[in-house]
N, C-alpha and C positions, 0 to 999 in steps of 0.2 A: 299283116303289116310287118315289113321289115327293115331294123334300122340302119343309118346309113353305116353305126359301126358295127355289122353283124348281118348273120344269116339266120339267124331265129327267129320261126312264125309267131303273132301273139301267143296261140293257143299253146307250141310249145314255150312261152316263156312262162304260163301261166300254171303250164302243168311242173315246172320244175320248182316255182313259188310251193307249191302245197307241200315239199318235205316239210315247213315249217307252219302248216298249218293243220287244224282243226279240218275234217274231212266234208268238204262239199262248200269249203269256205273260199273263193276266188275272186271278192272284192271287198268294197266299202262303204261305211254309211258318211256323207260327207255334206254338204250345202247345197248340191248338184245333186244329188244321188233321183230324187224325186222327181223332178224336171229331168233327171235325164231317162229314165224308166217310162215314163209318160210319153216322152216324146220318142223314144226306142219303141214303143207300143203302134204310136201314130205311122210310123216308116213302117214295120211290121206287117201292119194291116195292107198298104198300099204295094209292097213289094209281093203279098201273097195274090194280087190281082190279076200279078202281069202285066198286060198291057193296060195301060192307065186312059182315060178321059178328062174333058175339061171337067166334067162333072166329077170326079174323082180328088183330083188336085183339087179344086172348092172345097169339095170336103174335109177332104184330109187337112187343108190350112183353116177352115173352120175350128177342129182339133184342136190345131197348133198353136191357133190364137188362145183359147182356152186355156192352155195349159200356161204358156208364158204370164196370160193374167191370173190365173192361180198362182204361180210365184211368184207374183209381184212384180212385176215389170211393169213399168210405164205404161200408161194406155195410151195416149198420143204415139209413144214409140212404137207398139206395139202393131196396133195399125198399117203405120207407115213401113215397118218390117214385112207384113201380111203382102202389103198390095205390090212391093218389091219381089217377092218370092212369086205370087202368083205372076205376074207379069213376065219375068223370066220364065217359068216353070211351062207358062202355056206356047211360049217361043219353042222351049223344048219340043213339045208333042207335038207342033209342026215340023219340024226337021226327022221326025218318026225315030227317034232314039233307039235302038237295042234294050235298052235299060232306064225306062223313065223314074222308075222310082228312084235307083241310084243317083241318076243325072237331080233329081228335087233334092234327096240328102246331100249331093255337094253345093247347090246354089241356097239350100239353108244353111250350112255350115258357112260360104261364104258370106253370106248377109250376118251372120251371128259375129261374124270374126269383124266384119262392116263395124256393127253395133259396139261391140267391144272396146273400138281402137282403131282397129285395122293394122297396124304394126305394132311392136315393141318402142316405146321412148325412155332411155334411160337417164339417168341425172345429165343435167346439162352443166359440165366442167367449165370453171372457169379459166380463160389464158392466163390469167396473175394469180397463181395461189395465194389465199385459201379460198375454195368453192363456200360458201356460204350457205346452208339450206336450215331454213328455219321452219318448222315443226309447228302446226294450230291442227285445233278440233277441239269437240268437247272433250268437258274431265270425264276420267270413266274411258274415251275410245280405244283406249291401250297406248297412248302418244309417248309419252313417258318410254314404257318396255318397248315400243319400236323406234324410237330415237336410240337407244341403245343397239336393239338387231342390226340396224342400218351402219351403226356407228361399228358394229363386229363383222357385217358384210365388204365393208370400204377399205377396213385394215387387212382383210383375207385378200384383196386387190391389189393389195400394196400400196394402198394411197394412205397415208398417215392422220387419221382424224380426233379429234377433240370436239369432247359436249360440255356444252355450256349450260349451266341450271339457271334460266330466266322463269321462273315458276315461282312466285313470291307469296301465290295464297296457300297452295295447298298445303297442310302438315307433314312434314316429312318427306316433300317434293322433292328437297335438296338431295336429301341423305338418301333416299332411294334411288336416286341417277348417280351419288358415290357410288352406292352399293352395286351398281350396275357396273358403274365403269371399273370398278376395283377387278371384279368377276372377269370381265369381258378386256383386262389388260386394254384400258382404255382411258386416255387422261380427263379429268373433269374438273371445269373452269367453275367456281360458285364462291359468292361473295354473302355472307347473310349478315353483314353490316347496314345493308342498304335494301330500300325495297324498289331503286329505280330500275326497271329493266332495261332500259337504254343504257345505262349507264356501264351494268352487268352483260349487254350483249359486247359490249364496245371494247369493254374489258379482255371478256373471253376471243375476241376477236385479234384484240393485239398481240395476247399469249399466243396464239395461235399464228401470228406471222413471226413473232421472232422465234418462234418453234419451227420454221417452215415446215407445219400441218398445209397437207391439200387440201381439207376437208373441216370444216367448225359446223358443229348441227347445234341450232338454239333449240333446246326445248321451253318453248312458255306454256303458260298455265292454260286449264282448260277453261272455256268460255261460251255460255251461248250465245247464236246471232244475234240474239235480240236485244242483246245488251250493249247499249251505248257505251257506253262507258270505257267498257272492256276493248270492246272491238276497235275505239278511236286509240286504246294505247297499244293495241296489234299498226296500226297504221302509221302512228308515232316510229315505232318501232322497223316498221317496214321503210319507212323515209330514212331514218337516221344509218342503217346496216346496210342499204339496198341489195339484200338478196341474191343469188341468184336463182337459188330455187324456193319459194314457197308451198310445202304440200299443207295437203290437208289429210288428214287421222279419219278416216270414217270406221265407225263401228259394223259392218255386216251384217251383225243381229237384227239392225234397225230397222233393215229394209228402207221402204220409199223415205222414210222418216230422212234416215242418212243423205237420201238426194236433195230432200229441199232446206237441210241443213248444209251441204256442201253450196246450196246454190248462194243463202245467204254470207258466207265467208268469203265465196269468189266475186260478189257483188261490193265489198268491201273492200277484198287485198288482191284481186284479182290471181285467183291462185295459178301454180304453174301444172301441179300433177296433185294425183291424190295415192294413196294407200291403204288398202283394204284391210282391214285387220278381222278376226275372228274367222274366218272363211273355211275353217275345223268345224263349225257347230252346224246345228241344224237348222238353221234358217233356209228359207226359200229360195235366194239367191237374185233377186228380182234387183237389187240396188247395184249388185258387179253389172246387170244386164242393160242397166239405166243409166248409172253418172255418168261415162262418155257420151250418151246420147246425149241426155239432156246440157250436160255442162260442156264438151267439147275438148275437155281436159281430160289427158290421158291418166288410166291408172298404172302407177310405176312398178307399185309392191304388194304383194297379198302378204298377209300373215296367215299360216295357215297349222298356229301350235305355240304353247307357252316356250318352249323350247331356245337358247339364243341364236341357232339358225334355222329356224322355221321364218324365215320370210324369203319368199323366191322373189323374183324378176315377174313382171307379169308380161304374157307373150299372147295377144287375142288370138291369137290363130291356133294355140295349141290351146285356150281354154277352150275354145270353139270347139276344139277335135273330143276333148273330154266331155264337154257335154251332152256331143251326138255319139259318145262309147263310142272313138274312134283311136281313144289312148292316146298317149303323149311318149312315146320312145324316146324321143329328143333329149325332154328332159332328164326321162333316164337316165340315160347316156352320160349326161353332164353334168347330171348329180354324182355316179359312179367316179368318172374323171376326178373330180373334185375329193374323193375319200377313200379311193384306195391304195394301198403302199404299192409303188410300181415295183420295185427292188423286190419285196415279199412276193407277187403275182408271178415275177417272172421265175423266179425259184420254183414256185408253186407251179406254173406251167409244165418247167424243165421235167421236174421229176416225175406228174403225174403221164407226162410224153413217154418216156422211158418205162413209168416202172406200173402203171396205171393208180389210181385212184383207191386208196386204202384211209381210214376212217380217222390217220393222223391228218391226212389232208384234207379231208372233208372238215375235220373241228376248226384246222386254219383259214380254210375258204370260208367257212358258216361265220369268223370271226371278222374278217374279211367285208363279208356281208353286212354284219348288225350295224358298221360304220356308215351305211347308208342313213341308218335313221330304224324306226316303224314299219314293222314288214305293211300294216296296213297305207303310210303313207306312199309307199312303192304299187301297190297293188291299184291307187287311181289311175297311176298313168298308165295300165297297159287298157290294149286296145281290146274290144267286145266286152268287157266283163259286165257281170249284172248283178246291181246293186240289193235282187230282193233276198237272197239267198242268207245276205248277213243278219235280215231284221229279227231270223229267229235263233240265228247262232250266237254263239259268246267264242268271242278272237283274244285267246288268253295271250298278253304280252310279255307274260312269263315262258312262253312254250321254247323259246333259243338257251335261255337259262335252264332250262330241263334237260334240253339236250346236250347242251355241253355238263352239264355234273353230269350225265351217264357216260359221255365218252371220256372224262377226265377217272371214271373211277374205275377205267377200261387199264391193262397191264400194258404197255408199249408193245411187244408181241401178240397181244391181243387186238388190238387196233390197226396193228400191219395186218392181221392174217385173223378178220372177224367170224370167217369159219368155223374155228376153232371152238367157238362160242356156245358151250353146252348149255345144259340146263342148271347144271350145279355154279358154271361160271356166271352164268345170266342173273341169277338168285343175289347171289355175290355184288356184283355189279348194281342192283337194285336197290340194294341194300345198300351201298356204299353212298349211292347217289340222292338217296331219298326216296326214288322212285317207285315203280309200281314195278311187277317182271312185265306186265303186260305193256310196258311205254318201250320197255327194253326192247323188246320185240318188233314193236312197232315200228323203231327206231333202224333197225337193223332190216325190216323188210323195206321202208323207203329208202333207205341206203343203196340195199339191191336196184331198187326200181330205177335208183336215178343212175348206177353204175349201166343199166344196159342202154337206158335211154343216151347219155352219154357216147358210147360205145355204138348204136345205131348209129344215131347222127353223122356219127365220126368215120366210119365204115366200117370199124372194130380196127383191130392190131395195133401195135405201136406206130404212132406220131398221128392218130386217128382223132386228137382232139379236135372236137370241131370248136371253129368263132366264134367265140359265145355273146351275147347281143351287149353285156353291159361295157365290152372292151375302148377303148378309145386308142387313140394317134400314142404315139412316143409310149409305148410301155405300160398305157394301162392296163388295168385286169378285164376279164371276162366276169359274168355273173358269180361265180365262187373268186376271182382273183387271179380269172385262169383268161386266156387271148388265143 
């Protein structure tokens, strides 16, 4: 696969990941990881057949079914996904395909992407500022810490937002969305004279126009559906503000749980979107494959990390592609755009064009890099990878820290010209760094490996750098920072 900003195959994007990795390490363990193995397995089987039969596709969506209800997926949905897939898939084998296994992995991937959403929906702006989006779910589903992500995602848009603490049971509700918004360079409306939420949404709401904020997020308290009580001053609350976006917080861990908990909230306030939160852990993943079915309501945002930008956009079509290990470049792409210094990159470019690639630039590209995030949270979106590989390794998130103390404890001639690099210097260096001589080495042989791989690519000689996949439009960087 290759993205629209670049010329790099998965495989080589995946082979230039591993300088920073643990050796034989080339994905991750994530909510997906299982279900997407399982069903990597099921295409597997059918693509080593060759030419397929009705009786083959039965099968193999036999499989399919299987596995989606091992992850928790709806059985109603489930089904009615099955008889969609077979039904195209055996149109397929009548028009005598080249490639019927392929032609099934794309009309699964498009019914999963169906199932998901089928497009991206993002907050629906209001034409009078302030957009108004008010925050339910239970206590506990991370509502609170994603009122916040959203509230630091909105000001990175340049749309000026303000939270408003309508959270009047929980201890310390208040003072923890201060804490937030303090952190997060984000203003926070809260009044703990009063325990009326209306009162306090209406409040935070007028701060907010004569602030012209585009953006006011209510966080209220958590509540279950079943509570009267609760839920009629969520409704209260939804009359008196009117909204424009109501989500809803589901926890991911829940599984199905989360679905017939979102069903009763939307039965209520008629919700607009929902929010995924936890979608880092190892749950089954059956509830992302479920609330649009069942509810009809798109999911807007995954959380996917304690982190304050670990909440992405949710895009069905590219969760779809990660689920059938078809990687997500895209996002990539767009995560890079987003984090790298264009000014630094192009520097970075100039001189390794000219003078090639020497281990001063390498520490500034690997730095370059880390602003992505988690080498592991990079390594979901690419395309093939296989998740079993990690269940018995340990992915140290210290190993970029390793690496830069050995080349910071490297002489500036030494780093231009790593040849030079004996044994007595190596020792030295080890020593300086904490290190082992043996990482030193290590370090110094993937150095080489990715200088020729580089150099290949490129056709070798000066101006030979080639495209490198993470680069974007206007000046962004390539994978190290480089375009």
């Amino acid at each position: 696969m290759t993205s629209r900003a670049g010329q790099w195959s998965g495989g080589e994007l995946r082979q230039s990941t591993r300088l920073f990795l643990p050796r034989g390490v080339v994905s991750l363990l994530s909510m997906f990881d299982e279900l997407s193995d399982k069903l990597g397995n099921v295409f597997a089987k059918l693509r080593g057949r060759g030419v397929l039969t009705e009786s083959d596709i039965k099968e193999g969506l036999r499989e399919v079914r299987r596995v989606l209800l091992e992850a928790d997926v709806n059985f109603a949905l489930t089904r009615e996904f099955i008889e969609r897939v077979e039904k195209k898939a055996v149109g397929v084998l009548q028009i005598k395909t080249i490639q019927p296994a392929q032609q099934l992995v794309k009309i699964v991937h498009d019914e999963l992407t169906s199932m998901l959403g089928e497009r991206r929906e993002g907050l629906k702006m209001s034409t009078v500022p302030p957009t108004i989006v008010m925050m339910v779910g239970l206590q506990g589903s991370g509502k609170t810490t994603t009122a916040g992500k959203l509230a630091r995602r909105l000001v990175a848009e340049n749309r000026s937002t303000r939270l408003v603490a309508a959270d009047v049971y929980r201890p310390a509700a208040i003072d923890q969305l201060e804490t937030l918004g303090k952190a997060l360079n984000v203003p926070v409306y809260a009044d703990r004279d009063t325990k009326d939420v209306v009162k306090i949404a209406k409040a935070g709401i007028d701060q907010g126009v004569r602030n012209r904020d585009r953006v006011v997020i209510i966080d209220t308290a958590g509540r279950l559906q079943i509570d009267a009580d609760m839920m009629d001053e969520l409704k209260r609350l939804k009359a008196a503000i009117k909204p424009d976006e109501i989500l809803f917080v589901a926890d991911g861990m829940t599984g199905q749980d989360a679905v017939k908990i979102a069903q009763g909230f939307d039965e209520a306030l008629n919700i607009t979107g929902v929010i995924l939160t936890k979608l880092d852990g190892d749950a089954r993943g059956g509830a992302a494959l479920s609330i649009y079915g069942v509810l009809k309501k798109p999911i807007k945002y995954i959380g996917v990390g304690e982190k304050p930008d670990a909440l992405e956009e949710f895009h069905p079509e590219r969760m779809a592609g990660r689920i059938l290990q078809m990687g997500d470049i895209v996002s990539l792409v767009e995560k890079a755009q987003e984090s790298f210094d264009a000014d630094e990159a192009k520097k970075l470019e100039k001189k390794v064009r000219k003078e090639g690639m020497d281990l001063e630039d390498f520490l500034s590209a690997m730095r370059q890099m880390q602003k992505l995030g988690p080498m592991e949270n990079l390594l979901k979106l690419l395309p093939g990878v296989n998740t079993k590989v990690l269940k018995d390794a340990k992915l140290d998130p210290k190993r970029m820290k390793h690496i830069e103390a050995i080349v910071l404890s490297m002489t500036p001639s030494e780093r231009k010209k790593p040849e030079i690099l004996n044994g007595s210097r190596r020792l030295r260096i080890a020593k300086g760094a904490g290190r082992s001589v043996n990482e030193v080495n290590k370090l110094l042989d993937q150095f080489r490996e990715m200088q020729k791989m580089m150099k290949k690519m490129g056709g070798g000689g000066k101006g030979g750098m080639p495209r490198l996949p993470f680069g974007g439009g206007g000046g962004g960087g390539g994978m190290f920072g480089m375009r």
